[in-house]
Backbone as CSV, one residue per row, in Angstrom:
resi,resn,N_x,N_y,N_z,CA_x,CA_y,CA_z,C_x,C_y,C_z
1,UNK,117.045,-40.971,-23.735,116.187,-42.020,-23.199,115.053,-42.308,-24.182
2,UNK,114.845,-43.276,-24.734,113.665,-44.212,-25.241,112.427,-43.561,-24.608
3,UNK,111.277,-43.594,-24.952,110.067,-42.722,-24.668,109.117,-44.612,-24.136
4,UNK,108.802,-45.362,-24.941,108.639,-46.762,-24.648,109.379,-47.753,-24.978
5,UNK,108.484,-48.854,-24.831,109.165,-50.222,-24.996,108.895,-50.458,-26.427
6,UNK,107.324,-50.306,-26.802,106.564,-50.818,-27.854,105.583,-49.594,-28.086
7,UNK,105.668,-48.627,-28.942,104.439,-47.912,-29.066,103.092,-48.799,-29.058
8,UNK,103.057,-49.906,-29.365,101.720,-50.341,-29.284,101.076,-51.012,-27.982
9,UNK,101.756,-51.144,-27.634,101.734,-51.821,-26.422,101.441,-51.039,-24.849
10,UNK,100.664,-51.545,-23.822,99.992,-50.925,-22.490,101.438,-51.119,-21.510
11,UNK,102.249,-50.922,-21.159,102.927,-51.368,-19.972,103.121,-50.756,-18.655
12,UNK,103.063,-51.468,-18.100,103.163,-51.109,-16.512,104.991,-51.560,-16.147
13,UNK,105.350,-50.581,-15.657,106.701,-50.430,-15.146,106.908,-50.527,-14.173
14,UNK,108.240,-51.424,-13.353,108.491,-51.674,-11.987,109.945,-51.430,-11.417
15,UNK,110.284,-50.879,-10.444,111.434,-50.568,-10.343,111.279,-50.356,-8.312
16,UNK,112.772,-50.842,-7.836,112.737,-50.622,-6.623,113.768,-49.887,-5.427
17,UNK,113.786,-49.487,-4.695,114.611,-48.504,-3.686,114.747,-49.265,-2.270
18,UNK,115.966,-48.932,-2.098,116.457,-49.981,-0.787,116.984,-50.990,-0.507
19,UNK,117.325,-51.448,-1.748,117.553,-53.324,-1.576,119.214,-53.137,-0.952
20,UNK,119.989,-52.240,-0.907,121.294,-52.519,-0.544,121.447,-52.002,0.750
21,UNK,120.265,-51.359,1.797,120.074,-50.486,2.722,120.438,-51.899,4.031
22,UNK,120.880,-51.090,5.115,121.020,-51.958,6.171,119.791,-52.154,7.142
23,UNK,118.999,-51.062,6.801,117.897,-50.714,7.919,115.951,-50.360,6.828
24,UNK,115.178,-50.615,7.303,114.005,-49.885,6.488,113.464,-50.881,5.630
25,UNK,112.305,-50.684,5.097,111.851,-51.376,4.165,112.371,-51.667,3.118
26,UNK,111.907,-52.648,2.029,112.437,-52.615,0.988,111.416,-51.410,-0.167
27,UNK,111.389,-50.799,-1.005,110.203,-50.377,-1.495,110.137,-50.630,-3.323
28,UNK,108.759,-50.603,-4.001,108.777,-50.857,-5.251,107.738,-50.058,-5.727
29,UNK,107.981,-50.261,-6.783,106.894,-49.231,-7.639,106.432,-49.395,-8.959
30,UNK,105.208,-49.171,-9.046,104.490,-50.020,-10.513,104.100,-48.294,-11.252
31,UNK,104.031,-48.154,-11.935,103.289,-47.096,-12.751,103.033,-47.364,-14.565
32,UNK,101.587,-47.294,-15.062,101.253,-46.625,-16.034,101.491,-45.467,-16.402
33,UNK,102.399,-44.830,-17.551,102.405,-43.508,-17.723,101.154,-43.157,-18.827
34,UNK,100.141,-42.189,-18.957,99.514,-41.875,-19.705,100.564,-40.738,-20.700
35,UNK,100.080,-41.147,-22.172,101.127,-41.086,-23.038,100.256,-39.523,-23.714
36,UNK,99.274,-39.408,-23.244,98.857,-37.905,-23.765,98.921,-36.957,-22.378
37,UNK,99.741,-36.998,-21.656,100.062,-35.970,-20.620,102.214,-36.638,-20.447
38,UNK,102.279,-36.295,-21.217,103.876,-36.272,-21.191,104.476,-35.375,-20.212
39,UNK,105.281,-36.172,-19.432,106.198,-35.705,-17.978,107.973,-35.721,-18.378
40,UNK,108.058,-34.297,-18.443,109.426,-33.895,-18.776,110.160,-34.030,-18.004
41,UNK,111.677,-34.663,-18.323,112.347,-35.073,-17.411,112.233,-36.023,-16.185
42,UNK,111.844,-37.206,-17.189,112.169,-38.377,-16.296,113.447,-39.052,-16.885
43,UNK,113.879,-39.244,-15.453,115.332,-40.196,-15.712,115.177,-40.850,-14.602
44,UNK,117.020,-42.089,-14.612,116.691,-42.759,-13.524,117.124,-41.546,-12.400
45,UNK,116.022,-42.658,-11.086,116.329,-41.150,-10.042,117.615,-41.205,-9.026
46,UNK,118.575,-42.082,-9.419,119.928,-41.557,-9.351,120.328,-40.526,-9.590
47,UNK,119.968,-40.304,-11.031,120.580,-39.133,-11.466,120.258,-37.766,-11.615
48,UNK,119.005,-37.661,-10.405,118.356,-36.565,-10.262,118.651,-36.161,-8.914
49,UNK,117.986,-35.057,-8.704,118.574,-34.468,-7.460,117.159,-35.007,-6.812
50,UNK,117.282,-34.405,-5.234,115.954,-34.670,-4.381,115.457,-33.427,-4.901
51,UNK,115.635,-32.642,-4.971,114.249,-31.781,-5.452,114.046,-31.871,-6.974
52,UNK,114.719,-32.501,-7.901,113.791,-32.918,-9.108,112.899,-34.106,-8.959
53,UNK,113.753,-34.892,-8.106,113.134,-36.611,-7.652,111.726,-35.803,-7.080
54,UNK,111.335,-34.845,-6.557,109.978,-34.503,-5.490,109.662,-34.248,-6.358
55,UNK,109.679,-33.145,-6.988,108.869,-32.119,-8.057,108.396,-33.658,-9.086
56,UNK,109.042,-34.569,-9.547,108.818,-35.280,-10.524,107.467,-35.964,-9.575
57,UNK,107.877,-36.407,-8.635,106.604,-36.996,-7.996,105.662,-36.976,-8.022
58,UNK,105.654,-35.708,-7.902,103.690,-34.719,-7.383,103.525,-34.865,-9.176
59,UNK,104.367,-35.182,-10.096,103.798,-34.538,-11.495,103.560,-36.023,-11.999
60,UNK,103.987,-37.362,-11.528,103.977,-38.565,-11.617,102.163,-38.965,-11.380
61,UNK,102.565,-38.664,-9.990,101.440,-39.109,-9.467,99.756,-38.420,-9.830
62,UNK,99.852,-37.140,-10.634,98.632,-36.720,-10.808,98.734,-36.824,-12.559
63,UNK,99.480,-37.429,-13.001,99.354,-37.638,-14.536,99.318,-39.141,-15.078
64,UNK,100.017,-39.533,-14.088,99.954,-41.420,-14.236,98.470,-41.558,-14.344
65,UNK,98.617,-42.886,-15.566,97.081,-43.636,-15.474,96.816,-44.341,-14.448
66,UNK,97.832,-45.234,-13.553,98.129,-46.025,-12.937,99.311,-45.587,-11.970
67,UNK,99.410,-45.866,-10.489,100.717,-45.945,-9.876,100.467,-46.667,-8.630
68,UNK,101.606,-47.173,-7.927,101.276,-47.913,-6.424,102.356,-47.832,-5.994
69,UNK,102.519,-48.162,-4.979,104.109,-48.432,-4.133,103.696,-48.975,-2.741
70,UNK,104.487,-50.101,-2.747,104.430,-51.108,-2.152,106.098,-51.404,-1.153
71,UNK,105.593,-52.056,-0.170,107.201,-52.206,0.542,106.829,-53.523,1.302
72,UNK,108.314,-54.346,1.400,108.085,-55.089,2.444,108.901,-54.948,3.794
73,UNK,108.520,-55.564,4.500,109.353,-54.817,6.081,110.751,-55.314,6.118
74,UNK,111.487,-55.113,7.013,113.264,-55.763,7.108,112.924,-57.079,7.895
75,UNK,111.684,-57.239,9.050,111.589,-59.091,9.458,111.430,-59.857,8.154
76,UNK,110.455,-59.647,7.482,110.084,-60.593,5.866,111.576,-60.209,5.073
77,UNK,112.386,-59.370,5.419,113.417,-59.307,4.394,114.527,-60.373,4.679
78,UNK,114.577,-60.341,6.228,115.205,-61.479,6.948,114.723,-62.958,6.682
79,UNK,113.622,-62.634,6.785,113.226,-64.262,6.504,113.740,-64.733,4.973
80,UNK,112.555,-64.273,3.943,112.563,-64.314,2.660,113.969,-64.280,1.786
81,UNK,114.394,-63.109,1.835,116.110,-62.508,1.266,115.837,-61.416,0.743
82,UNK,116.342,-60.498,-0.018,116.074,-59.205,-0.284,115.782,-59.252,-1.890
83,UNK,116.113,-60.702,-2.644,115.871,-60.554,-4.147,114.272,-60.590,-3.902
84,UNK,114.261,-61.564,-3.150,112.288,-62.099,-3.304,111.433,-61.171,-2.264
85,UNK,112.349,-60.159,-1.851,111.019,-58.930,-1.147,111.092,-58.437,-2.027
86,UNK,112.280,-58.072,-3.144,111.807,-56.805,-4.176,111.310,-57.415,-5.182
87,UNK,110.905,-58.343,-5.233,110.392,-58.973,-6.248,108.912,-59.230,-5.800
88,UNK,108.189,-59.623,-4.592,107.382,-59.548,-4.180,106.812,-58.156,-3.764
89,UNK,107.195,-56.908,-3.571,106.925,-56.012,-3.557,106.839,-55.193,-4.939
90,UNK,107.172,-55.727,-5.550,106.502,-55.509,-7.193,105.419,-55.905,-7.688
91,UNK,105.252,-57.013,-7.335,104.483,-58.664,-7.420,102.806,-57.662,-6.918
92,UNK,103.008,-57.035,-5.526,102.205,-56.126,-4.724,101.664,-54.965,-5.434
93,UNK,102.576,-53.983,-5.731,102.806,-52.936,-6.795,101.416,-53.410,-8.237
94,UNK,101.600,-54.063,-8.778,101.349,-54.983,-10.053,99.651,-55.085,-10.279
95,UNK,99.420,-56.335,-9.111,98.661,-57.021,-8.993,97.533,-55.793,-8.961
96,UNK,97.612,-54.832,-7.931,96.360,-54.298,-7.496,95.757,-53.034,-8.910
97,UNK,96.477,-53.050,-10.173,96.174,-52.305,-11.329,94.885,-53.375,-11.584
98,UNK,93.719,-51.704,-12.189,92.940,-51.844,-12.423,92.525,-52.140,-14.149
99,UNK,93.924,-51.594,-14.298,93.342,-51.619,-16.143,94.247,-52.730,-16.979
100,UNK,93.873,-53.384,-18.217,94.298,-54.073,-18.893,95.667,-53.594,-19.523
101,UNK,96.598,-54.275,-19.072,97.805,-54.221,-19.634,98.527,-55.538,-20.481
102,UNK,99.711,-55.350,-21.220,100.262,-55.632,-22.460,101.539,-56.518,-21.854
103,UNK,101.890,-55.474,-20.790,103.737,-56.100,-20.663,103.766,-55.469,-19.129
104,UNK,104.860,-56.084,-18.652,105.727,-55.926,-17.503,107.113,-55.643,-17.788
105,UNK,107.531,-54.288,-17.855,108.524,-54.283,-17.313,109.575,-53.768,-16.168
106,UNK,110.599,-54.369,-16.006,110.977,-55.111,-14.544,112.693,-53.739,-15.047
107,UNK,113.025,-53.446,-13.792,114.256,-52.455,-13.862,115.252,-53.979,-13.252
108,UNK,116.592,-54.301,-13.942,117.365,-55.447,-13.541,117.073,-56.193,-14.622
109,UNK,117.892,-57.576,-14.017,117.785,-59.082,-14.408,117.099,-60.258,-14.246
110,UNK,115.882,-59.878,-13.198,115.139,-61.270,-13.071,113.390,-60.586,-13.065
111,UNK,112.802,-61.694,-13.198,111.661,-61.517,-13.642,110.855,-61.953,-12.167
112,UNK,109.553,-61.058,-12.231,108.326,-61.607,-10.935,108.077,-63.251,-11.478
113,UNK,108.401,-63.833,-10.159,108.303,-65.330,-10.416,106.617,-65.687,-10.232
114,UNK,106.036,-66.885,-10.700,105.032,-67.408,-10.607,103.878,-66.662,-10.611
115,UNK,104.136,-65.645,-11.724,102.952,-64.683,-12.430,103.083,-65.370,-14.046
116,UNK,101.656,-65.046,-14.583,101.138,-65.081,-15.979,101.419,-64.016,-16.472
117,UNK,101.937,-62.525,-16.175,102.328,-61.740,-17.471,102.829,-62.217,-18.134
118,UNK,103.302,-61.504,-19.100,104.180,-60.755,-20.436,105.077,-60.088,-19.393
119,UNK,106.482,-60.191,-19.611,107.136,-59.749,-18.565,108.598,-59.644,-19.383
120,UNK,109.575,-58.179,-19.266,110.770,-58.281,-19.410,111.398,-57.601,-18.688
121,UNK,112.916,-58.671,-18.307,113.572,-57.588,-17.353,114.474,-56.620,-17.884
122,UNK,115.060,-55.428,-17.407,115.697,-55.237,-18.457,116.720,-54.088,-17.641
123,UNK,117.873,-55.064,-17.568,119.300,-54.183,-17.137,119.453,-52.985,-17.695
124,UNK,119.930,-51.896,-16.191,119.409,-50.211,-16.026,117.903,-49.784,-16.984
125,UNK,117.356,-50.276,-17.065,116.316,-50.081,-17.424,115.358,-48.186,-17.309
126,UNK,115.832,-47.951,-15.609,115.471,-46.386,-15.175,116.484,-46.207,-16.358
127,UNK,117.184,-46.109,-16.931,117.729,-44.802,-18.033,117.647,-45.077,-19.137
128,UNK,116.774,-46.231,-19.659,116.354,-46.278,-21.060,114.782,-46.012,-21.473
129,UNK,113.831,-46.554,-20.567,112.287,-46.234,-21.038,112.032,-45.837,-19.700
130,UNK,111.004,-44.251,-20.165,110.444,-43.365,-19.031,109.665,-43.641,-17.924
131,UNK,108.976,-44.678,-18.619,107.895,-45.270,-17.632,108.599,-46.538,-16.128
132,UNK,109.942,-46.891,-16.957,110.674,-47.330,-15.813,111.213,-46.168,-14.725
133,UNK,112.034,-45.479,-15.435,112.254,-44.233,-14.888,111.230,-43.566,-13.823
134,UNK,109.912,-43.344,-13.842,109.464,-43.287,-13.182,108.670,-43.879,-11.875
135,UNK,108.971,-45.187,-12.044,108.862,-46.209,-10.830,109.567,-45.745,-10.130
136,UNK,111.098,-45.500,-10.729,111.640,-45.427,-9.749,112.179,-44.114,-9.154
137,UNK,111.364,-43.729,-9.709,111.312,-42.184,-8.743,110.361,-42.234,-7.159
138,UNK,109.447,-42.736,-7.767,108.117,-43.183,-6.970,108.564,-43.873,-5.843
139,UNK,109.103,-45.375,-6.156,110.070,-46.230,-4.926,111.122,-45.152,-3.941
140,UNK,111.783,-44.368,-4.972,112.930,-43.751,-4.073,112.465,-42.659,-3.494
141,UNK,111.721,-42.083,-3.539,111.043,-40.641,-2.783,110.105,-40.883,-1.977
142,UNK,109.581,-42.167,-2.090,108.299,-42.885,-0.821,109.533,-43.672,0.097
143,UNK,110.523,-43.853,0.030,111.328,-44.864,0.379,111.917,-43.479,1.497
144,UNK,112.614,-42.961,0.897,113.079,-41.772,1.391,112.296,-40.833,2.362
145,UNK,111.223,-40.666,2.188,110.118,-40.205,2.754,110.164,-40.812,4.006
146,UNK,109.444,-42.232,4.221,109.658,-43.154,5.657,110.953,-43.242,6.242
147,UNK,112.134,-42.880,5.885,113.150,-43.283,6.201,113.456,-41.689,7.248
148,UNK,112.894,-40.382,6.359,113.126,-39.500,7.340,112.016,-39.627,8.594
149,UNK,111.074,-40.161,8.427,110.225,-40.372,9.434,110.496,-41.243,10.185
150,UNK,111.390,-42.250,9.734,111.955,-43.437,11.178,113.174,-42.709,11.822
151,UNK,113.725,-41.602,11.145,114.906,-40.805,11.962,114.388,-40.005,13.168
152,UNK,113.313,-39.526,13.351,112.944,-38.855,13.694,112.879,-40.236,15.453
153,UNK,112.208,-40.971,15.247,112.526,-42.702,16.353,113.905,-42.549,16.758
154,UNK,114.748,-42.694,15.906,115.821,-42.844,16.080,117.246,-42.496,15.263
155,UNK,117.224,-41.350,15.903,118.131,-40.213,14.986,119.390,-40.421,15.140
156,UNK,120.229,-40.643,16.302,121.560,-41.149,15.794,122.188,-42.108,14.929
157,UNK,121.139,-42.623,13.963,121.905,-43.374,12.871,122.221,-42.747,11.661
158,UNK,121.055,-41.308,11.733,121.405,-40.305,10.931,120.748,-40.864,9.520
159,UNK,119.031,-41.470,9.620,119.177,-41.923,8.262,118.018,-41.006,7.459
160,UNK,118.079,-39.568,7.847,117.642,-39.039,7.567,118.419,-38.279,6.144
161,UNK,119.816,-38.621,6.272,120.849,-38.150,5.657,121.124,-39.370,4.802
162,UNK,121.785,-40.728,5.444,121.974,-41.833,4.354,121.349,-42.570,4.072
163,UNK,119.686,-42.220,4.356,118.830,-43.136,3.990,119.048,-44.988,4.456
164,UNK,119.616,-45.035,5.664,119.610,-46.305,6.131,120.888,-47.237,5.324
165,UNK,121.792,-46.560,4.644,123.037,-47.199,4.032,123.710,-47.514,4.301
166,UNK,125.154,-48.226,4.305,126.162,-48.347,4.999,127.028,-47.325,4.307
167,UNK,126.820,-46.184,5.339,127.783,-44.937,5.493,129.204,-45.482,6.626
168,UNK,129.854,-44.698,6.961,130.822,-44.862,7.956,129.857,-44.243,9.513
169,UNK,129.540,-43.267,9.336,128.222,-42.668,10.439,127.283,-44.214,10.628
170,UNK,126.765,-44.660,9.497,125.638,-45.582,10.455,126.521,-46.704,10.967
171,UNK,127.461,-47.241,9.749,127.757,-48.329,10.947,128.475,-47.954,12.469
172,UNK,129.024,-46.491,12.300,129.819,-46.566,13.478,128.317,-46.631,14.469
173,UNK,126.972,-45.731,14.452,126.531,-45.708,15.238,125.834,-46.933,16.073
174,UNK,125.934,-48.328,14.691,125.005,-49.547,14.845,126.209,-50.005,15.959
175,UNK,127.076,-49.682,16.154,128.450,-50.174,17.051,128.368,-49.495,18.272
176,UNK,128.236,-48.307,18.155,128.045,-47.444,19.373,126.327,-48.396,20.176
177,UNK,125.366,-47.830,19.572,124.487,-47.692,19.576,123.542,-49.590,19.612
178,UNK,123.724,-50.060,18.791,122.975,-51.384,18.376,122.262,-51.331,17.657
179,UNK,121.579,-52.797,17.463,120.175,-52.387,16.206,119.051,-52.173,16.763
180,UNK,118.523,-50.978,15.993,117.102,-51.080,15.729,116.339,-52.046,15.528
181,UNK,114.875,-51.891,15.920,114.005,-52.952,15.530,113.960,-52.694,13.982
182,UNK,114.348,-51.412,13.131,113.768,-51.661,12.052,115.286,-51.844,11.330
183,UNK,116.495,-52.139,11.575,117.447,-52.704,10.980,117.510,-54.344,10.390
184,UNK,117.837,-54.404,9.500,118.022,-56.105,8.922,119.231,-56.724,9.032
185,UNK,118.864,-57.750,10.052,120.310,-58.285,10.786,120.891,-58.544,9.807
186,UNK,120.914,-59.666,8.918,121.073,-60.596,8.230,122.132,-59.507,7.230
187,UNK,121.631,-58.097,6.515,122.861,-57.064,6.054,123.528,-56.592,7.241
188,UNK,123.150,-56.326,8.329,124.146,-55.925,9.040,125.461,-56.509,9.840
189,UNK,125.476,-57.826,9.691,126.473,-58.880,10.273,127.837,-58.921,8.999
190,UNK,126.923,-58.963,7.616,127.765,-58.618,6.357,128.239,-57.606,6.535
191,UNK,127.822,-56.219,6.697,128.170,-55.136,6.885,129.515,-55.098,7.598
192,UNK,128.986,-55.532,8.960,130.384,-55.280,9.525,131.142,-56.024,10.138
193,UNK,131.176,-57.430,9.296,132.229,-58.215,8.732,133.188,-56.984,7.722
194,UNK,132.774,-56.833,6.962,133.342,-56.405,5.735,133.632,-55.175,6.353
195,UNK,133.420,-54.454,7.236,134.107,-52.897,7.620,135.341,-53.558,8.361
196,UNK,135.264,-54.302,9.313,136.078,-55.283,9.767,136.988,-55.623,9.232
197,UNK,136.854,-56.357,8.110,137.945,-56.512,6.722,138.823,-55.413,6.484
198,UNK,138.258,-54.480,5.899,138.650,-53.037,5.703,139.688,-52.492,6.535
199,UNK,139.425,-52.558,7.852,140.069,-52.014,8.674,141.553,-52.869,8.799
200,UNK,141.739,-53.973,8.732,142.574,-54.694,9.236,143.500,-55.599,7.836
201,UNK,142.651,-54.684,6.879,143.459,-54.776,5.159,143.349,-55.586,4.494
202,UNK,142.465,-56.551,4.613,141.846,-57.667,4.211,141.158,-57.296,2.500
């Protein structure tokens, strides 16, 4: 993995958790890494376990120059769509940094719309520069975090375990069971259309 973008350059990194989830917020995450307290072993946090994804956290968050995390709810995800909550929940992430920065960069293919940065997006991005990498540790372990705390509301969807995904467990239970207030219709009708499909060999 690449250490930056630009040695010369200030950047703030954005990356987000949830966007393919049926249920929960969307979440994002901005961070400055300070480059004289170097944090070993950042990758994207796919490819970490939950207890490196934690441990990286607590070491994120008290060494970062900068960090935030931001979410938007599943009604605004319904309304809006899920590109422009995670894009607006970056947008959130971003804005509230206190210090002068250089660049934006964005984990993906599209850029925060109708901002004045310096801005690049940049496909898998968590596994090439650290400071992306660590957004999205930040997004996925705060993301993860609320998600065991909405299980606890409502535990037979089990999203304490799939984090609000389309497992075979949640949709069967959204069938058994119905939606939650904190489920997003709008993925879940796709959802299970397409399990629907599946079943009948489509």
């Amino acid at each position: 993995m690449l250490t930056y973008y630009k040695k010369n350059l200030c950047e703030i990194s954005c990356d987000e958790a949830g966007r393919g989830a049926l249920a929960g917020p969307v979440y994002a995450a901005a961070v400055i890494l300070d480059r004289k307290k170097p944090i070993h072993g950042l990758q994207d946090s796919k490819q970490l376990t939950e207890n490196q994804r934690n441990r990286l956290r607590i070491e994120i968050e008290e060494k970062a120059l900068y960090w935030k995390v931001c979410s938007i709810d599943p009604q605004e995800i319904d309304k809006i769509n899920i590109l422009k909550a995670s894009l607006k929940a970056m947008f959130m992430a971003v804005r509230e940094c206190p210090i002068n920065f250089d660049i934006v960069l964005i984990d993906g293919n599209k850029l925060i719309p109708q901002v004045q940065w310096n801005q690049r997006a940049i496909v898998k991005g968590d596994g090439k520069y650290q400071s992306i990498a660590a957004a999205s540790i930040l997004a996925k372990t705060h993301r993860d975090e609320h998600m065991i705390h909405l299980h606890q509301e409502y535990p037979h969807y089990g999203w304490d375990q799939n984090k609000a995904y389309a497992t075979k467990h949640h949709v069967k239970a959204i069938e058994s069971y119905g939606l939650s207030p904190y489920h997003r219709k709008t993925f879940v009708v796709k959802s299970l259309d397409k399990t629907l499909f599946d079943e009948i060999g489509l």
